[in-house]
C-alpha distance (Angstrom), angle and dihedral (degrees) to the residues before:
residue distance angle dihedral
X1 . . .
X2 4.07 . .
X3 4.08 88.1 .
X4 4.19 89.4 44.6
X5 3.94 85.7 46.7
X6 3.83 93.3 44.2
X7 3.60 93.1 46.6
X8 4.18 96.5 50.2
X9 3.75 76.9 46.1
X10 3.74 97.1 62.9
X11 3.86 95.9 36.8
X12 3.67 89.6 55.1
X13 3.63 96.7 48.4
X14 3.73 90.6 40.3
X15 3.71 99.0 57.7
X16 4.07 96.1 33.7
X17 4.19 82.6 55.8
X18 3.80 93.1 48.6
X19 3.78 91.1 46.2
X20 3.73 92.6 44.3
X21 3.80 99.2 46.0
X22 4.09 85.7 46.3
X23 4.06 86.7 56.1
X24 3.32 93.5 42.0
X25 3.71 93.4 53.4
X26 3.51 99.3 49.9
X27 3.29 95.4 49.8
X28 3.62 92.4 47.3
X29 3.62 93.1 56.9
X30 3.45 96.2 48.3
X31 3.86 84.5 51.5
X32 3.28 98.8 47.5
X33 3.77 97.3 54.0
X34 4.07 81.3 47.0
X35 3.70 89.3 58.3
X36 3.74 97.7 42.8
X37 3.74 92.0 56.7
X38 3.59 93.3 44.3
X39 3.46 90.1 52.7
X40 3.71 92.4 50.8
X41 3.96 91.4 46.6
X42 3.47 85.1 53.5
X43 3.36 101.8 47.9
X44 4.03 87.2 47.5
X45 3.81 86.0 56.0
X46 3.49 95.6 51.9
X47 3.93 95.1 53.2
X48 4.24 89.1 47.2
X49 3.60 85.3 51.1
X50 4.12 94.7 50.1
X51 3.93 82.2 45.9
X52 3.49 93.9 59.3
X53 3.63 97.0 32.1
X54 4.12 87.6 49.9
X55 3.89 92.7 58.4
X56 3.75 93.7 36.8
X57 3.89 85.2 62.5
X58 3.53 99.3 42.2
X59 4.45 85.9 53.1
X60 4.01 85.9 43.7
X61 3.76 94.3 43.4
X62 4.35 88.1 46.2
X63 3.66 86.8 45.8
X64 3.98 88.7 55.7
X65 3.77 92.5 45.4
X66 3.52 93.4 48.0
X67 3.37 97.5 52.2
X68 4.02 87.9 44.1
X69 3.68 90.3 50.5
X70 3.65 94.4 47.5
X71 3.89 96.7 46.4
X72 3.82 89.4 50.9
X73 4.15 95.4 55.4
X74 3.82 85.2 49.5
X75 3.87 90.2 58.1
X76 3.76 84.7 45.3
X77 3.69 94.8 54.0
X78 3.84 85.4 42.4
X79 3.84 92.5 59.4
X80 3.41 84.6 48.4
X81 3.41 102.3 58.1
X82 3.59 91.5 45.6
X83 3.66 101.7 45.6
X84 3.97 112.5 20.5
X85 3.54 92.6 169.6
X86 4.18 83.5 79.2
X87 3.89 90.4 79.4
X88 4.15 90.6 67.1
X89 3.78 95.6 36.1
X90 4.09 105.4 83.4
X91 3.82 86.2 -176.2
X92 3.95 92.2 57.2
X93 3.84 93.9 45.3
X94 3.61 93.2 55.7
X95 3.88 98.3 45.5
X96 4.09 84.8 47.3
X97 4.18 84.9 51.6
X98 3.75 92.2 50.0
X99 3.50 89.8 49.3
X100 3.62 95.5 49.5
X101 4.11 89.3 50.0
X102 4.12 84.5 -133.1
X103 3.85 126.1 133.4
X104 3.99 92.3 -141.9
X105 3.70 147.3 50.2
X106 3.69 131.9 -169.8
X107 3.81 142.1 169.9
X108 4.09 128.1 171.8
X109 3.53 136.3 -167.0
X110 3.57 132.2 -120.2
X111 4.04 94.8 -76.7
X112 4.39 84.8 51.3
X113 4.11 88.0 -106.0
X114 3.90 105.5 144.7
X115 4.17 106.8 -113.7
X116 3.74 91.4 174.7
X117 3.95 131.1 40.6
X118 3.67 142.5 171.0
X119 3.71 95.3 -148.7
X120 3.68 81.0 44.5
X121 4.23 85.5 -158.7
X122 4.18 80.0 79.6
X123 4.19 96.7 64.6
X124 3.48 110.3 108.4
X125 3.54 97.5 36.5
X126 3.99 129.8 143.8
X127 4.19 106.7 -123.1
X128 3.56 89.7 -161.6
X129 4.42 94.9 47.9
X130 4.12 85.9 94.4
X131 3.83 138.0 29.7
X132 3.98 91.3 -109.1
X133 3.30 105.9 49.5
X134 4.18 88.2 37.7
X135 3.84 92.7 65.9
X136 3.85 90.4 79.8
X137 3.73 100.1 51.2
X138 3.94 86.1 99.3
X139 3.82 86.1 76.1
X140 3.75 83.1 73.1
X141 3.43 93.4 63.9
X142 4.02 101.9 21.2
X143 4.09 117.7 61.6
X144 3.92 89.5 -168.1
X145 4.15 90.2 46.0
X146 4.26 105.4 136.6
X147 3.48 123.4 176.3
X148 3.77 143.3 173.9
X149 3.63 120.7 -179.1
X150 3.36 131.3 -135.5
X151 3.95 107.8 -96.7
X152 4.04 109.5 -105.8
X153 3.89 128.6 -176.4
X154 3.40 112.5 -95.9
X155 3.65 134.6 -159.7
X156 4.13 129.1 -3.4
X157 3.84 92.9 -58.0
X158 3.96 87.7 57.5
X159 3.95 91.3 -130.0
X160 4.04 113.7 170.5
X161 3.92 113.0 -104.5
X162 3.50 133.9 -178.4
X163 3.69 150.4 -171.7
X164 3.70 136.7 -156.0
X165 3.87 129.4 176.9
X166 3.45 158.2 176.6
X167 4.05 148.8 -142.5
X168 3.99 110.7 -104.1
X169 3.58 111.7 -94.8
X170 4.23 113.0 -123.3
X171 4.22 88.4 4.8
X172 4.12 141.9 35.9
X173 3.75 102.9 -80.0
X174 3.87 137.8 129.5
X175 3.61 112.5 -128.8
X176 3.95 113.8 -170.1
X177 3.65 146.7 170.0
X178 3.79 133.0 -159.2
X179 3.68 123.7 -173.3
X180 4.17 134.8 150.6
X181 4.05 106.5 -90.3
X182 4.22 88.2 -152.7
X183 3.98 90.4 169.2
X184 4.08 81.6 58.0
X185 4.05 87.1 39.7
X186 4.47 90.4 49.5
X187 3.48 91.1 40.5
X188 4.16 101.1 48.7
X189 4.02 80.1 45.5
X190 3.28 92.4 53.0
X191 3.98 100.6 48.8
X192 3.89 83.7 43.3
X193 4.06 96.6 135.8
X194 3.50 87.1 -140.7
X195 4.21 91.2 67.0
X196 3.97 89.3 44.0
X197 4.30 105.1 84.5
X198 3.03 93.0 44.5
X199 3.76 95.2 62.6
X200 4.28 92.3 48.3
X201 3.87 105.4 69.6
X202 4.06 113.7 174.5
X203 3.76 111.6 -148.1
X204 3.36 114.1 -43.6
X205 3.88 105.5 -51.4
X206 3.41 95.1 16.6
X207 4.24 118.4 104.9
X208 3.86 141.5 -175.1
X209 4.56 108.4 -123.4
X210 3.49 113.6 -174.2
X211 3.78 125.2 -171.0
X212 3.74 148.0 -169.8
X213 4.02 134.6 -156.2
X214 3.86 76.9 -5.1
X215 3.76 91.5 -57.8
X216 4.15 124.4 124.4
X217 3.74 103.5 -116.9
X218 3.83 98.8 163.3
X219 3.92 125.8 36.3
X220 3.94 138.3 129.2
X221 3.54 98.4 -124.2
X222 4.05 96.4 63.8
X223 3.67 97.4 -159.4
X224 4.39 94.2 74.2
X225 4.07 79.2 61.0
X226 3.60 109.4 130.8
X227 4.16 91.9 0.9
X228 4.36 112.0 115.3
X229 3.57 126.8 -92.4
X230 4.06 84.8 -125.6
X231 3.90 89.2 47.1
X232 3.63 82.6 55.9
X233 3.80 94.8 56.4
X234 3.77 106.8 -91.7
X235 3.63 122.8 116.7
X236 3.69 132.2 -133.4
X237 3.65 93.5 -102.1
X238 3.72 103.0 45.1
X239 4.05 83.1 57.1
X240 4.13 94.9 44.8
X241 3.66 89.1 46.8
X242 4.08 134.6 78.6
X243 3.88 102.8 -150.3
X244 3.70 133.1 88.2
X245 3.65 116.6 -81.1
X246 3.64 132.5 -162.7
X247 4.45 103.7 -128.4
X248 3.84 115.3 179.3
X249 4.29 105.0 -154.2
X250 3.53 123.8 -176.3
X251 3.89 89.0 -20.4
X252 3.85 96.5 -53.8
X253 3.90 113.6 107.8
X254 3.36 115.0 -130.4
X255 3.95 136.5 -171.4
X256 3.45 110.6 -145.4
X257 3.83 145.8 -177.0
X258 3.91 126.6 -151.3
X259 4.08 126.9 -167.9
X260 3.30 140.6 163.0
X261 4.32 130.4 -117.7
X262 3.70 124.4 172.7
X263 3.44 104.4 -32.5
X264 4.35 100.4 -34.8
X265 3.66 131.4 88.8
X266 4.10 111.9 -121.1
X267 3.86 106.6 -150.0
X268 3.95 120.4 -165.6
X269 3.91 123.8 -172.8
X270 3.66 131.6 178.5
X271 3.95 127.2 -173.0
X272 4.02 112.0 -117.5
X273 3.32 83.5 -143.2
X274 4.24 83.3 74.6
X275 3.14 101.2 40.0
X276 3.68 100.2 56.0
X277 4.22 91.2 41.1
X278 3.44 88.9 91.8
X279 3.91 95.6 51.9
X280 3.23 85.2 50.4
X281 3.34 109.0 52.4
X282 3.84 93.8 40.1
X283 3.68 92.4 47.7
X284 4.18 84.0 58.9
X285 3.66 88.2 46.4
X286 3.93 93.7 52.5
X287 3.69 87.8 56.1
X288 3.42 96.2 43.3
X289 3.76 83.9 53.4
X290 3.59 106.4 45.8
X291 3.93 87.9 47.5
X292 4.15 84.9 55.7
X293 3.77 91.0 48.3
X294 3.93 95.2 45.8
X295 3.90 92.5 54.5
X296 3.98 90.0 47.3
X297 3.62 84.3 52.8
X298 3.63 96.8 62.4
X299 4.32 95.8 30.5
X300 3.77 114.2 28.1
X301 4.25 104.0 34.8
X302 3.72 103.4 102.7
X303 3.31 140.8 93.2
X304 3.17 114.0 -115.0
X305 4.26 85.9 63.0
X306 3.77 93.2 42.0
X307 3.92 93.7 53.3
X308 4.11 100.6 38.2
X309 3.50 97.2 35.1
X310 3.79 120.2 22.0
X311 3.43 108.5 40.4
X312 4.04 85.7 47.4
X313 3.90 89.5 52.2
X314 3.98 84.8 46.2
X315 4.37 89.4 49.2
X316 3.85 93.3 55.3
X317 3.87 96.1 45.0
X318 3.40 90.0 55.9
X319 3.61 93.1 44.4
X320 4.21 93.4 46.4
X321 4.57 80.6 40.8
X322 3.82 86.7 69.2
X323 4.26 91.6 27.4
X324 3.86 81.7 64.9
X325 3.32 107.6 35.8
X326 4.20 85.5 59.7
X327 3.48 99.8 -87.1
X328 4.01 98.8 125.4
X329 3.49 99.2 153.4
X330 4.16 86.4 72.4
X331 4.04 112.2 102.7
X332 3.38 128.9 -156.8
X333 4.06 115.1 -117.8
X334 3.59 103.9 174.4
X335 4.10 112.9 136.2
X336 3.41 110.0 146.7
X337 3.91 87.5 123.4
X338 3.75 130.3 30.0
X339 4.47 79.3 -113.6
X340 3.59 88.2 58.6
X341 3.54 94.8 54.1
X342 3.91 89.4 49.0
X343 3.48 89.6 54.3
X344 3.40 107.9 48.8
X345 3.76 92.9 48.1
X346 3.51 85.9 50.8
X347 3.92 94.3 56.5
X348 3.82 87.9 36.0
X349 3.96 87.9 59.4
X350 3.56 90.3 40.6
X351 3.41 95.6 52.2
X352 3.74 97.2 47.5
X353 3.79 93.0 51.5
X354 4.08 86.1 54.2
X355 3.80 87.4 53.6
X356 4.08 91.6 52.3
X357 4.13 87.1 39.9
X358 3.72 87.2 53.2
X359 3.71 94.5 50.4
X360 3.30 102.6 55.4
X361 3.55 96.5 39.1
X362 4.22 78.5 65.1
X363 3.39 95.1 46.3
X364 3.78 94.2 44.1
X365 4.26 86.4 46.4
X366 4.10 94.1 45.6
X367 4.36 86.3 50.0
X368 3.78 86.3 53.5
X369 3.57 100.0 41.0
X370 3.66 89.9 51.3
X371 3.91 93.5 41.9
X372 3.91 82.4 52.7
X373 3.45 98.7 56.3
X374 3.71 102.9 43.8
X375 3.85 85.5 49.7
X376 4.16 86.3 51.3
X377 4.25 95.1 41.7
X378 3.93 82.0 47.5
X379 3.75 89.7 56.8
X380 4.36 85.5 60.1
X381 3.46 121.9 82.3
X382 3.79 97.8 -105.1
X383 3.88 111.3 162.9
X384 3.93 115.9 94.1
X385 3.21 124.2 -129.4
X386 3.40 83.6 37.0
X387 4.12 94.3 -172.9
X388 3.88 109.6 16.8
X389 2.94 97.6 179.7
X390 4.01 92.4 59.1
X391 3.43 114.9 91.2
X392 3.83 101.8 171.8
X393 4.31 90.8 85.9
X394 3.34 142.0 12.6
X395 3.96 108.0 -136.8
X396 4.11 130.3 -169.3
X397 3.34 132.9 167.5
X398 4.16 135.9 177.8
X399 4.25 129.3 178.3
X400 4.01 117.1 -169.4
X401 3.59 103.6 -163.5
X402 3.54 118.9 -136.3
X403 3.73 95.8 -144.4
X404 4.19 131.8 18.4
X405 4.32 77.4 -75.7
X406 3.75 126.3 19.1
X407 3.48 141.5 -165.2
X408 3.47 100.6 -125.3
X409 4.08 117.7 104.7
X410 3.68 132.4 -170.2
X411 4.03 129.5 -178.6
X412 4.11 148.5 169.7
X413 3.82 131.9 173.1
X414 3.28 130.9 154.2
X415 3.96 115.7 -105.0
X416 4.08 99.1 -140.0
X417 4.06 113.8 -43.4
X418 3.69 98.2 -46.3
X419 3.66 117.4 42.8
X420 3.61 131.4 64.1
X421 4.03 121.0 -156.2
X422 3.48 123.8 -147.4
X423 3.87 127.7 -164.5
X424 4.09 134.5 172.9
X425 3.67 124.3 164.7
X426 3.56 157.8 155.5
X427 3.71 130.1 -122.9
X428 4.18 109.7 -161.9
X429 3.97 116.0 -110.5
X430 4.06 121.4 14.7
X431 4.09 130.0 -118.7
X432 3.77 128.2 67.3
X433 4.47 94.8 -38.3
X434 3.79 88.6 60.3
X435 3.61 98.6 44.7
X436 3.72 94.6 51.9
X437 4.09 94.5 42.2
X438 4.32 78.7 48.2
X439 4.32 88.9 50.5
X440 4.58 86.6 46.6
X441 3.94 87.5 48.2
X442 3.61 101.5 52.1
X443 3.05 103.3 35.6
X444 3.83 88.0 46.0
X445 3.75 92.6 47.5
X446 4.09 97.3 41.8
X447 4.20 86.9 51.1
X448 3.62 90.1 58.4
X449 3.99 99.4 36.7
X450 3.99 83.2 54.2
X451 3.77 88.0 48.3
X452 3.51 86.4 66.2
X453 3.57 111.2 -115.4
X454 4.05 128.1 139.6
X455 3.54 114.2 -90.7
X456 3.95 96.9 -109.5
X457 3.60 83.7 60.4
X458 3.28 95.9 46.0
X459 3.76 85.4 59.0
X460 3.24 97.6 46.8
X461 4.01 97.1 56.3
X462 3.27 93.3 37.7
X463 3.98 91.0 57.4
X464 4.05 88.3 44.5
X465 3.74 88.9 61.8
X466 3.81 96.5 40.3
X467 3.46 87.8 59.2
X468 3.63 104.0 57.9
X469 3.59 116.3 90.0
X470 3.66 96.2 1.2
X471 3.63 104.1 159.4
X472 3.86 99.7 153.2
X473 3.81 84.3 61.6
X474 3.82 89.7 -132.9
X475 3.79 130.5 155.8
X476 3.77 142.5 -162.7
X477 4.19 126.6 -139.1
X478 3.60 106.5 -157.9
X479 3.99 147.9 168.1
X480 3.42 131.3 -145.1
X481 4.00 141.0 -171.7
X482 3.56 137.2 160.3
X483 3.81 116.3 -166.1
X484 3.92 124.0 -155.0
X485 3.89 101.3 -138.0
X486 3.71 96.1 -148.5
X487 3.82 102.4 52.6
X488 4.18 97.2 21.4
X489 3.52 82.7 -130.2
X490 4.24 103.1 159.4
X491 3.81 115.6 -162.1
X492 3.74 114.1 -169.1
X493 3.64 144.5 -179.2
X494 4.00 127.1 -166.5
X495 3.91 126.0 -147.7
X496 4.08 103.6 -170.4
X497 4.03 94.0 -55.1
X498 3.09 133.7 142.4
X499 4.04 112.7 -92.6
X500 4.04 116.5 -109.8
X501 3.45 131.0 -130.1
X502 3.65 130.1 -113.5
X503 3.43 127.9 -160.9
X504 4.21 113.8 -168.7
X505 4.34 117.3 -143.7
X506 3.70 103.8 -71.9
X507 3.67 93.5 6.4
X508 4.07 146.2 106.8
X509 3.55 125.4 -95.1
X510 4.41 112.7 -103.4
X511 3.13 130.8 176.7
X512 4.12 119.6 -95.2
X513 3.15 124.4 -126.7
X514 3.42 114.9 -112.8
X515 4.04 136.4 165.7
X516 3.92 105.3 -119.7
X517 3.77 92.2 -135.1
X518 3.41 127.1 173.1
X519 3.78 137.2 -49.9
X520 4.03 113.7 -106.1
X521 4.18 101.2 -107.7
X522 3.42 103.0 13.5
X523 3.91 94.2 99.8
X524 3.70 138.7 28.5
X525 4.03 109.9 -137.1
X526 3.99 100.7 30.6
X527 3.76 113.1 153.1
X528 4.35 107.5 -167.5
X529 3.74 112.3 -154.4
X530 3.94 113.5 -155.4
X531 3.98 133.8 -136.3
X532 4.10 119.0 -149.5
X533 3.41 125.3 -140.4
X534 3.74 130.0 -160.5
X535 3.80 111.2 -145.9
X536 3.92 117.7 -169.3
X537 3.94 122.9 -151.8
X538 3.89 116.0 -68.6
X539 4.26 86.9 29.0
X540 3.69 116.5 129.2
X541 3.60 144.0 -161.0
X542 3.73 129.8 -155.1
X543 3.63 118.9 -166.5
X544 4.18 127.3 -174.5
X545 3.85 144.0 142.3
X546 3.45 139.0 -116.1
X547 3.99 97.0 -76.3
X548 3.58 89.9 74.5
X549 4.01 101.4 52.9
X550 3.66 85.0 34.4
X551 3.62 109.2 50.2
X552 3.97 114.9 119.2
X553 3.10 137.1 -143.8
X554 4.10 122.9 -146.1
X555 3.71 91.3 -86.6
X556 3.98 83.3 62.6
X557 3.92 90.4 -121.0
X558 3.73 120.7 137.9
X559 3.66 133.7 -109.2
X560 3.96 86.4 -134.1
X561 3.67 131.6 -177.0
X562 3.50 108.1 -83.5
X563 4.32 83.2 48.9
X564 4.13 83.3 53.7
X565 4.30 89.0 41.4
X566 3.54 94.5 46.9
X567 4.08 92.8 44.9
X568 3.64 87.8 52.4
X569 3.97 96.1 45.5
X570 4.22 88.2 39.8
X571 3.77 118.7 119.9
X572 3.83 90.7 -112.5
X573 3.75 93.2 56.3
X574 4.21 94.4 42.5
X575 3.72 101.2 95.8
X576 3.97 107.7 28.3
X577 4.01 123.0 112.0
X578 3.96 110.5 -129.7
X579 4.07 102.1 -79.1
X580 3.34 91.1 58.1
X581 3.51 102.3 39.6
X582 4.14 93.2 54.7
X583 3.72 87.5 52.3
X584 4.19 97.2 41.0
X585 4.65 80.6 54.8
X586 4.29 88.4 41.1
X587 4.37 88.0 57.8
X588 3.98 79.6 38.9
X589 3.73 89.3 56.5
X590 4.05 95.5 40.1
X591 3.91 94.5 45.3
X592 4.01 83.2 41.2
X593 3.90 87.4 55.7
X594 3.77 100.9 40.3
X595 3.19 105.4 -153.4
X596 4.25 98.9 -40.9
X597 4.08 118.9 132.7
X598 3.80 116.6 -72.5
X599 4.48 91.0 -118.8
X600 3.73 90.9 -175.2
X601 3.78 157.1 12.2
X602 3.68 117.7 -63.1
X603 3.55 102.3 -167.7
X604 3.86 119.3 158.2
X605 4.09 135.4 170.6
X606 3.97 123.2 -162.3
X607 3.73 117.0 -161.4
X608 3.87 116.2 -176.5
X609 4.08 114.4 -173.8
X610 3.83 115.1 -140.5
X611 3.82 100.7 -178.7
X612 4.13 141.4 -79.9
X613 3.49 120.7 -92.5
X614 3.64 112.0 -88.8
């Protein structure tokens, strides 16, 4: 009766794994063609969408330009306006070009013939001699005439310029800039069709074609460029049509997809090869599977095995599930067998040692964390008055670290007997990598400020050396001033940081200002330009980062800069000297944020100026 049993046994399973696996593999064909076009229509959707996407960046990144371009030959005209004398001083025009970050410079007279140039060689010329220059002669006639041109390639290396400009303000005139637009230049290079199929990959063998007029424009292997999609080995109808098509290339059979968008032909192929690999390989699993089941159906069913061993195995998997998943207060309590007990007082002991490990690794981190941070807060000027005896300024600083150590840096010291430097910044990201990129940085900066160079050349060394081996990829905004004491003159530079306030004697606090610049270590090859500023007894400066106008409150809005103006500028905060004035906007900030997590920084530095010595 066992052999009669065993025999139905193995028939059944036989015939109910032959059926099965026959199901299976139909349906896994069928699927697997399914999923191959799928992932080809997908694929094709993604490259219409980075065509569309590509040019809508290029019109949004013009727009931008234009606008930037356009807002610059205003201030042009402005400076003009309010200092004609510019157009016969060389020396002015090319500080006001610098400033401007353009490459060009021109002003007409009333008949459009250029009076003033940066190239000079262009003075004298006739605005209305060509078609380019010509479209501006309506600022002749029209005061509120604006114009940017369309960006053309200029020059043998065929790099994009372009001009924008502007009626004369007060008089007829043409006042235009020209400059290279390289955002516009990277991004039209980037939506170049000709860079896009290469990007789209389907599978391993499988790629994205696209044509135009019946011509490849767009493919990874560069020498098809320019060949035709029928040259290539598709036919007419596989192109004109929208269903899946079966294309053999080069000996490899494809399936493939064609469609149409905005005037090209997207072309998606897949290997068969791929898309049956996955049959495959689940088809061998299934037998593989089936054989495994069929032998446990004649050795392991019973009782005995299911009780003793199984469900134990089952009891400790659960147990290590929640074990590793964090859950270490879980014990294992499986004693069926005298292993079982061995092994779940070995995982209990385990476990328990992991907890102590764990511990003290905490402990050990939270020491060090703290031990970093006093070291870091001992780096910062933090003793007020910080020169008694000084009675030219009054001088107070405060940072509230995010974290045990921030990334947030402030600084002052005087620079010989009469001149006081002033530093805030921002190092990007928080934790233990900002706070040692925030030590390099001022130290770096502070050794050449002491060395006695202008602050935009501070800046600009201090950026050089930032640069070099930056692997981390991290940057610094910053601000920087150095006031003469006798005159309370203030020269300044800006890296990227947000722009103070200054509030004259008897006055409100405004805004200053200030170039944005760019961050210290983002770029090689940065030259910062600096502004002065002459500050009279009773003016004073307040200087902060992006904690303060960014600090939330549990509602998630921000503290903002008209919140941080208005605090400032608020009866409470009229008549207080610096120290208490940073802490009167720090309670601000904490009622303000009612309770919510502190997400960054709040570093701030006042700076009131009493007067030189006579």
């Amino acid at each position: 009766m066992r052999k009669t049993f065993q025999k139905w046994l193995f028939l059944f399973v036989a015939v109910a794994f032959l059926v099965t696996f026959g199901i299976s593999f139909s349906i896994q064909t069928r699927q697997a063609k399914n999923n191959a076009v799928g992932l080809i229509k997908l694929k094709m959707e993604d490259a219409r969408k980075q065509i569309v996407v590509s040019r809508e960046n290029v019109a949004t990144i013009r727009a931008i330009a234009d606008a930037t371009a356009l807002a610059k030959a205003r201030a042009f005209a402005k400076m003009i306006d309010l200092q004609p004398s510019v157009l016969t001083n060389r020396e002015e025009l090319e500080n006001i070009r610098r400033r401007l970050d353009v490459d060009e410079l021109h002003v007409s007279d009333e008949k459009g013939i250029l009076i003033a140039c940066i190239p000079a060689e262009y003075e004298g010329f006739d605005m209305a001699a060509s078609a380019q220059s010509g479209a501006f002669i309506a600022a002749l006639r029209d005061p509120a005439f604006a114009l940017a041109q369309e960006p053309k390639a200029k020059g043998i290396n065929g790099e994009i310029f372009q001009y924008a400009g502007v009626a004369r303000i007060g008089r007829p005139g043409i006042v235009q800039i020209g400059y290279h637009p390289k955002r516009l230049q990277e991004a039209m290079e980037v939506a170049a069709i000709g860079n896009l199929a290469a990007g789209f990959r389907i599978g391993k063998g499988g790629r994205i074609i696209i044509g135009e007029a019946g011509k490849i424009v767009s493919i990874d292997d560069r020498a098809f460029l320019g060949k035709s999609l029928v040259e290539f080995g598709f036919s007419a109808a596989q192109l004109a049509g929208d269903a899946p098509f079966v294309v053999t290339l080069a000996g490899v059979k494809y399936i493939g997809l064609a469609q149409r968008q905005e005037g090209y032909t997207l072309v998606g192929i897949l290997p068969h090869s791929e898309i049956y690999l996955g049959r495959n390989e689940m088809g061998a699993f299934l037998v593989v599977c089936n054989l495994i089941l069929f032998a446990v159906v004649f050795v392991l069913v019973s009782f005995l095995v299911q009780r003793v061993v199984i469900d134990g195995i089952y009891s400790v998997n659960r147990s290590l599930d929640k074990i590793t998943k964090g859950d270490l207060g879980e014990r294992v309590e499986v004693r069926t067998n005298t292993e079982f007990t061995a092994l779940s007082e070995g995982i209990n002991s385990t476990v328990a040692a992991l907890k102590n490990a764990i511990s003290e690794a905490a402990a050990r981190i939270d020491a060090e964390l703290e031990f970093a941070r006093a070291i870091q807060m001992s780096s910062l000027p933090n003793v007020f008055p910080p020169y008694p005896e000084r009675t030219e300024f009054e001088i107070y600083a405060s940072m509230y670290t995010a974290k045990e150590v921030g990334g947030d840096f402030y600084d002052f010291f005087l620079i010989g007997e009469r001149r006081l430097a002033v530093l805030i910044a921002d190092v990007s990201g928080k934790g233990i990598p900002a706070a040692l990129f925030m030590m390099t940085a001022k130290t770096l900066i502070q050794n050449l400020a002491e060395s006695g160079l202008p602050p935009a050349k501070v800046f600009t060394e201090a950026n050089k050396h930032l640069c070099a081996n930056n692997e981390m990829g991290m940057f610094v905004t910053a601000f920087m001033g150095i006031l003469e004491l006798d005159t309370g003159r203030f020269s300044f530079v800006n890296a990227g940081h947000n722009p103070p306030l200054l509030k004259r004697a008897g006055g409100l606090y405004a805004w200053m200002k200030v170039p944005p610049g760019f961050v210290l270590g983002g770029m090689e090859g940065i030259d910062y330009g600096q502004d002065t500023l002459q500050l009279h007894a009773g003016d004073t400066l307040f200087l902060y980062t992006d904690g303060v106008t960014e600090a939330q409150n549990p509602e998630q809005t921000l503290f903002s800069e008209p919140r941080l103006e208005a605090t400032l500028n608020g009866e409470a905060a009229r008549n207080l000297d610096v120290t208490r004035l940073l802490k009167h906007v720090k309670q601000e900030i904490d009622r303000f944020a009612a309770g919510a997590d502190q997400a960054d920084d709040i570093t701030m530095l006042g700076i009131e100026y009493k007067e030189g010595e006579p």
